[in-house]
N, C-alpha and C positions, 0 to 999 in steps of 0.2 A: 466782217472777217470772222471766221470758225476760230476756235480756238479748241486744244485737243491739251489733254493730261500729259506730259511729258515723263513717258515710264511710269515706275513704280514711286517718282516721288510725289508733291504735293502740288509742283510749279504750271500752271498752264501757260501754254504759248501757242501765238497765231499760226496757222499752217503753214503761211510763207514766213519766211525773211530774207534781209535782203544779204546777200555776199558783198564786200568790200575788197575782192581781190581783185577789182578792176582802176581802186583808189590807189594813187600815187604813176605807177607805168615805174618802178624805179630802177629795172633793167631790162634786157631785151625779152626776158621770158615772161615778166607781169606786163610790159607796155603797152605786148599781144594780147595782155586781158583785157585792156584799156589804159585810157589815164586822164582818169576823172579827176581834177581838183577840187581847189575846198570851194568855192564856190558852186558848183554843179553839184557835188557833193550834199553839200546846204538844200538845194533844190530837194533832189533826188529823197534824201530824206522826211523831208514837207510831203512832198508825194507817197511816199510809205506812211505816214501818221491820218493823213488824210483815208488812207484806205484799211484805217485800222493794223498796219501792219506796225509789229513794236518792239522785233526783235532783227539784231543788227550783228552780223557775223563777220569775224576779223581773224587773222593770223597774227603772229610779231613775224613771221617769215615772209609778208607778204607785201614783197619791196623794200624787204630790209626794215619794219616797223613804219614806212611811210605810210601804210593803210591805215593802221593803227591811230597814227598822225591826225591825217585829214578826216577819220573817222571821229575822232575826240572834236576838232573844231567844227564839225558840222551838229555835234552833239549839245554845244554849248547853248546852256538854259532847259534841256530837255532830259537830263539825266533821269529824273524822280519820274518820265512817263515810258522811259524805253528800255527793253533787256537786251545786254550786250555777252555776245562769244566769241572768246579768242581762245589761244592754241597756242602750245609750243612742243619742242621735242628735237625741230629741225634746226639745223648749222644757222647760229647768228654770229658767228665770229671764226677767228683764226685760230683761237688758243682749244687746247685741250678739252677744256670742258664748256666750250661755246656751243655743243650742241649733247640731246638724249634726255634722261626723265630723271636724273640724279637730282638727289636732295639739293645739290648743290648750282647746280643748271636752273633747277626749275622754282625755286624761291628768287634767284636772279629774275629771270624769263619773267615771273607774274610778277612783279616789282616792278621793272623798264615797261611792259605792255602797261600796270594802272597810270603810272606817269605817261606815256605817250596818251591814253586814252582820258587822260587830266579826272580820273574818277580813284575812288576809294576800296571798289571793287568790281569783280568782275561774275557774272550771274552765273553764266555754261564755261568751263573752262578745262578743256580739250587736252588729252595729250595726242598730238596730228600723227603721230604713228606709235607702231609698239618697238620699246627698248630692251633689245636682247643681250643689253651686255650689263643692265641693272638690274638688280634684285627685284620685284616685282615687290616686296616687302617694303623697299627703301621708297621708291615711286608712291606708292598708295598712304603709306606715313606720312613723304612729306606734303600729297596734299589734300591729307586729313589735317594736317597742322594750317596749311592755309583757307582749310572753311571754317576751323575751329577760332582762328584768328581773324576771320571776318571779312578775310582778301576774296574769297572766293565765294560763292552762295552753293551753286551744286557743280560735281564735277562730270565727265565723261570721258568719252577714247574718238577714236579715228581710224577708219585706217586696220582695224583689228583684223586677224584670221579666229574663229571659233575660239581655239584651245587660248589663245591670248583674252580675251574676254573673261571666259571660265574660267581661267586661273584667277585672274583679277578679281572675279567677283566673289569666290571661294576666300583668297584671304582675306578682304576688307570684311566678309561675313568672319574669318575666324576670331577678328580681331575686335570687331565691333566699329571697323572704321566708315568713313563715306564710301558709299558704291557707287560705282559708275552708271548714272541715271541713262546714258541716251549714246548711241552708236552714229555718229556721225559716216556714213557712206555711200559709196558711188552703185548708185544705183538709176537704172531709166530703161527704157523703149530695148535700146542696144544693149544691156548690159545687165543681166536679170541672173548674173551667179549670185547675189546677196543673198538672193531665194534660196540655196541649196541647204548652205549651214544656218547662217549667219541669222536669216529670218527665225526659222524654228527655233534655235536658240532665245532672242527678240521674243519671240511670246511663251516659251518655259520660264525665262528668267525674268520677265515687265521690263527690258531695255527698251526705249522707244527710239525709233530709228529718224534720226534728221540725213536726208537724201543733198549729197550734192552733187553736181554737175546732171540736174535731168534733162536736161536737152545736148547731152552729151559732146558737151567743147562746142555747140551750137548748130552740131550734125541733126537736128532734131528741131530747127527753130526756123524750117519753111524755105530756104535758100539753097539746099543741098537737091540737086535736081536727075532725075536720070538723064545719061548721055550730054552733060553739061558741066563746062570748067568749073575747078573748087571756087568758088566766089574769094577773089584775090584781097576782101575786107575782112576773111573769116577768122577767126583768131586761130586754127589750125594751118591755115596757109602762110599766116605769118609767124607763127613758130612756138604757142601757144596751147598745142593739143597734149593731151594725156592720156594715159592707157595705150593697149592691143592698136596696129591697124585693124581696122573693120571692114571684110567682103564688102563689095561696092553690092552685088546681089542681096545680099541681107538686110544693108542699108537702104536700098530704096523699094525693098520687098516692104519695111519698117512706112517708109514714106508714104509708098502710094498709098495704105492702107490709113494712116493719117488722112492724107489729104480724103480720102471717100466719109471719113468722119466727118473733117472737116468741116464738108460740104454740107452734110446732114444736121449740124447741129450748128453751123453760123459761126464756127470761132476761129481761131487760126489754129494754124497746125500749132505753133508752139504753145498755145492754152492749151489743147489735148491732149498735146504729150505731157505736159505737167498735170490735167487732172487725174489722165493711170493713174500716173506715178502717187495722186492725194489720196486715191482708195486704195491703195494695197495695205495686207495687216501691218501692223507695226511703224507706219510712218506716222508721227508728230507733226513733224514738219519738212519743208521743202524750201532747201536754196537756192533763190532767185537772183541774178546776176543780171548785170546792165552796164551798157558802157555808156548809153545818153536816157534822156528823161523818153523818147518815146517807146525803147523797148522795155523799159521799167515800167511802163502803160499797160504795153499790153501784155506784159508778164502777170501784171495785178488783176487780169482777167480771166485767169485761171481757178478762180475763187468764186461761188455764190453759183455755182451750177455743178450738176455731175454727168457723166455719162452713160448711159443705159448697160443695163447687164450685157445685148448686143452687141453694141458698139465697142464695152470690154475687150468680151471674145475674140471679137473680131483683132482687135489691135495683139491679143494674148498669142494669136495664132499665127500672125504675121512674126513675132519677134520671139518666139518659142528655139531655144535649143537642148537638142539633149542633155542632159549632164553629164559631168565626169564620174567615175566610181568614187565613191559608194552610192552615189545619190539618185544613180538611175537605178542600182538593185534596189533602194529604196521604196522609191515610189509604187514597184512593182506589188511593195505590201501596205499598201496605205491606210490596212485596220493597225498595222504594228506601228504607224511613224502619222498618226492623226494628225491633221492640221484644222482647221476652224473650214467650214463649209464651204464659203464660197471662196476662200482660196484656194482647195479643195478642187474645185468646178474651174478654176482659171487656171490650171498647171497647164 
């Protein structure tokens, strides 16, 4: 397993890890993710150590703190060899302040997630989206106060637009507090606006970007066919997709152009589409997601080979959209708005 420097701080981590929003199923929108218990759970993680993979990514939103749960017992004895990421920010309750990035929320939030996760802290610890109704001052205090205090090791976001980011990182710089090491977002094959801002941003400021959902809700993992029903096991069919709908022409203009990869290099379409997505600038790492032990297989196959600058293009071309403004007058001047070379060559 590679391991890559995570941003500008000191922590390295393996390129995949694995997602746990497929642990627990605890209502009808995670069940569609899965619902792996602690047992399989157990498995599943054996298989991640065995392939050098050592970092294990959780929400407390996700089933209500059940991932969290079954994530902690399947961890038991293995704390001191694995790094754990969870998240808060989204609705865990009824009252007033059960959800956002308040001092008051989020000292709760990483308290309940180390008890559910039976540890004393937490390594990557997310805010899963940005709080526009708190002070952006009060959020980054309080969790400089929880790395200062030991609960937390480095912190990060989710979920950001640009100016939320750069604000953030502006006052943790005025202040002298923790900065947000790593961007946790959605980025893949179908879904390449991270590139517009959010990337170049990503290499002016050393944010390193952890990608999730790169087989896009699973539109990208070999099953989605031209002229053929959504596969009725998909977790978009059963009520489990996120984001835009996506042009069905876009989507399998995406596909076929995988599958001729495919072909060429012996691996599945879903190893392909996750290698892209491991050479583009700025990614660290990649969120692997599994609802049983064989797709967790052949997700761990995505690793120990790369793709040819061809084979790139070729995918870059197929799933290429214009931008929106500003980012198309942008490009237009690309001695003014430089990027690193071969991303450069793959726009």
């Amino acid at each position: 397993m590679e391991y890559r420097q995570l941003g500008a701080s000191g922590l390295n981590v393996p390129v995949l890890s694995f997602g746990t929003g497929t642990f627990g199923g605890g209502n009808a929108f995670f069940k569609a993710w899965g619902t792996t218990q602690v047992d399989e759970a157990t498995r599943m993680v054996n298989l991640c150590l065995d392939a050098g993979l050592t970092l294990f990514d959780t929400a407390d939103v996700y089933s209500q703190g059940l991932s969290e749960e079954i994530l902690g017992q399947a961890l038991t004895g293995l704390r001191d060899k694995v790094l754990i990421s969870s998240k808060a920010t989204f609705k865990m309750g009824t009252g007033p302040n059960d959800y956002g990035s308040s001092r008051f929320h989020l000292i709760k939030s990483c308290e309940d997630s180390l008890r559910r996760l039976k540890t004393d802290h937490i390594d990557i610890y997310h805010m899963h989206g940005f709080d526009g109704n708190t002070p952006v001052e009060e959020t980054l205090s309080a969790l400089n106060n929880l790395v200062q205090s030991g609960k937390v090791r480095y912190i990060a976001c989710s979920n950001f637009s640009g100016w939320h980011l750069m604000k953030s990182l502006s006052v943790s710089e005025r202040y002298g507090w923790s900065k947000y090491i790593a961007h946790q977002a959605h980025y893949s094959l179908l879904s390449r606006e991270f590139e517009w801002e959010l990337m170049p941003l990503a290499l002016d400021q050393r944010v390193g970007t952890i990608v999730w959902s790169p087989l896009s809700a699973g539109r990208l993992g070999g099953k989605y066919r031209r002229n053929q029903p959504l596969p009725s096991d998909s977790r978009i069919a059963q009520g489990g997709g996120e984001g835009p709908v996506v042009p069905p022409k876009f989507l399998y203009g995406i596909v076929d152009a995988l599958d001729e990869v495919a072909a060429e290099t012996g691996k599945t379409v879903a190893q392909v589409a996750l290698n892209w997505v491991l050479q583009r600038p700025t990614v660290c790492n990649v969120v692997i997601g599994a609802r049983n032990e064989e797709q967790l297989t052949q997700n761990l196959g995505a690793v120990g080979w790369n793709l040819s600058i061809d084979q790139v293009k070729k995918l870059d071309t197929a799933s290429n959209r214009e931008p929106i403004y500003p980012y198309w007058h942008q490009r237009k001047n690309p001695t003014l708005n430089p990027l690193p070379d071969l991303y450069r060559e793959r726009l």
